[in-house]
C-alpha positions as CSV (number, residue, x, y, z in Angstrom):
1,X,44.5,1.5,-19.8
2,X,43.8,0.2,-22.9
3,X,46.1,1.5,-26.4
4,X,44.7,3.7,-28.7
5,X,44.6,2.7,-32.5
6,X,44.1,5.5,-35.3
7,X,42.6,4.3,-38.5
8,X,43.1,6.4,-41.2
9,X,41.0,4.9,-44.1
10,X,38.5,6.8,-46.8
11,X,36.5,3.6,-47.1
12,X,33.8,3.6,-44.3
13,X,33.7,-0.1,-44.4
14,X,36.6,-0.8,-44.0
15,X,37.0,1.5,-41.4
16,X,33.9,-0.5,-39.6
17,X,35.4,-3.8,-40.3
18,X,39.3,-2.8,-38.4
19,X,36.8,-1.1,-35.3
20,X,35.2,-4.1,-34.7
21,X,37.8,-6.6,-35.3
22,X,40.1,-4.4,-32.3
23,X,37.3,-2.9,-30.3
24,X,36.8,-6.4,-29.5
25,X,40.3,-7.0,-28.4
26,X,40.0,-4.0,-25.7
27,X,41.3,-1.3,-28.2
28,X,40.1,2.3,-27.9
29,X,39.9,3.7,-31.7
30,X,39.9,6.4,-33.7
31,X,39.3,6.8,-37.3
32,X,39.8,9.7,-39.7
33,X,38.7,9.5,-43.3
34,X,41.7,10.8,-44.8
35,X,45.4,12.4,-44.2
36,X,44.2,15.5,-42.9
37,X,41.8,14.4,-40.5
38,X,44.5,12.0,-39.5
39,X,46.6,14.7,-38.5
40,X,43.8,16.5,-36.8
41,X,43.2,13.4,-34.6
42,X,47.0,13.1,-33.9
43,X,47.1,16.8,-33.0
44,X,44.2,16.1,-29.7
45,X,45.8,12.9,-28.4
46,X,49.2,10.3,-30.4
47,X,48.1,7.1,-30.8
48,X,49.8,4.2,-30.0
49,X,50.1,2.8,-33.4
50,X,48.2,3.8,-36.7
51,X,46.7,1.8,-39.4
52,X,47.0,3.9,-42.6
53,X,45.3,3.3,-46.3
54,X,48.2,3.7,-48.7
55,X,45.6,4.7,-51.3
56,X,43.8,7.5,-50.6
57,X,42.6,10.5,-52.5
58,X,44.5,13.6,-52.1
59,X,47.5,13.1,-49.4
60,X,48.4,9.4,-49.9
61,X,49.6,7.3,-47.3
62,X,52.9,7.2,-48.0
63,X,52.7,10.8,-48.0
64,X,51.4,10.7,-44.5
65,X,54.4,7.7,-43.4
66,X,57.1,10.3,-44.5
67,X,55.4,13.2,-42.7
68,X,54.9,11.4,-39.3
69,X,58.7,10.3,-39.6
70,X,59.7,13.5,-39.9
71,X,58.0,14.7,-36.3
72,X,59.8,13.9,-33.4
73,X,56.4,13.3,-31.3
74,X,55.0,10.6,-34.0
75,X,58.7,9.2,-35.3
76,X,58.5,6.3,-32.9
77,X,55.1,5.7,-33.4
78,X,54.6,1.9,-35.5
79,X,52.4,2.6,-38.7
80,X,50.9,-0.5,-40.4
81,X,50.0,0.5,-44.1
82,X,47.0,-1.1,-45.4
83,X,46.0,-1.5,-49.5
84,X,43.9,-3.4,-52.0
85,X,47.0,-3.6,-53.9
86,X,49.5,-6.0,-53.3
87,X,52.3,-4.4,-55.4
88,X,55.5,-5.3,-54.5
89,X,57.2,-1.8,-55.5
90,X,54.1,-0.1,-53.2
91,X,54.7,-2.5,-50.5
92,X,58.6,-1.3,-50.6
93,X,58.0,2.7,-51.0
94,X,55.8,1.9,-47.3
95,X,58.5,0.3,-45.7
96,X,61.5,1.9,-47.0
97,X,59.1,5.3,-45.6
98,X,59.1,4.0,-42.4
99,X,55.8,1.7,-42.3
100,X,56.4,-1.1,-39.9
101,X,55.0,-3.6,-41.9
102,X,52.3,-3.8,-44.9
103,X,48.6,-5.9,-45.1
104,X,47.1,-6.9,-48.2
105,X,43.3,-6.2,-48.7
106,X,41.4,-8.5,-47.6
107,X,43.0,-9.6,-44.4
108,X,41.9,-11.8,-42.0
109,X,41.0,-10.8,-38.3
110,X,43.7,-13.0,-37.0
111,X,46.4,-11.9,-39.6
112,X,45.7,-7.9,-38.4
113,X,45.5,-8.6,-34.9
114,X,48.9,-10.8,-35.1
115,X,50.6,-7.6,-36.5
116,X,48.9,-4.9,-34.3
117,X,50.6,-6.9,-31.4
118,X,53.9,-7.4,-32.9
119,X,53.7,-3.7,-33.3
120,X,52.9,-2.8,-30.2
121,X,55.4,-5.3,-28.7
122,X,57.8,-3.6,-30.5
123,X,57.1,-0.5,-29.1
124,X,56.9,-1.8,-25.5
């Protein structure tokens, strides 16, 4: 059974761009344009890990990393935080929130798919 991979992104490209750069590598996905939706998605089936924008309008994403460690159904669940920025004090908030690790926009195929499995490893 293959895992299942929210993306929680409010730009459509990018959200194409992560599909196909997992769906290829046997990944079911998901994708919600924002926080809320997020939580919608989360609330019909937990992913196995979650790729979150850390910019976002409304509920950021390190809005949403706090919230989901504070659930006992989506503590253990690895969250990669995605941005544009490369910001070292945003790139610290993500982490010290409980992000399992942080990609700079634009990322390469490899360096995503390198950290989706060390995630998932992780989880194993």
């Amino acid at each position: 059974m293959s895992r299942v991979i929210l993306i929680i992104d409010d730009d459509l490209t990018m959200q194409r761009i992560i599909t196909l750069m997992l769906s290829a590598e046997d990944f079911q996905i998901a994708v919600a344009a924002n926080v809320a939706d997020g939580f919608k998605t989360i609330d019909q089936q937990i992913p196995d890990l979650i790729l979150c924008d850390v910019m976002m309008p409304g509920a950021d994403g390190l809005d949403f990393i706090w919230k989901c460690r504070q659930m006992p159904e989506l503590n253990a669940v690895p969250i990669i935080s995605i941005s544009a920025s490369s910001e070292g004090e945003l790139i610290e908030q993500a982490i010290k929130r409980g992000s399992f690790a942080f990609l700079s926009k634009p990322f390469s195929a490899f360096q995503l798919l390198e950290m989706v499995t060390l995630a998932l490893q992780d989880r194993s």
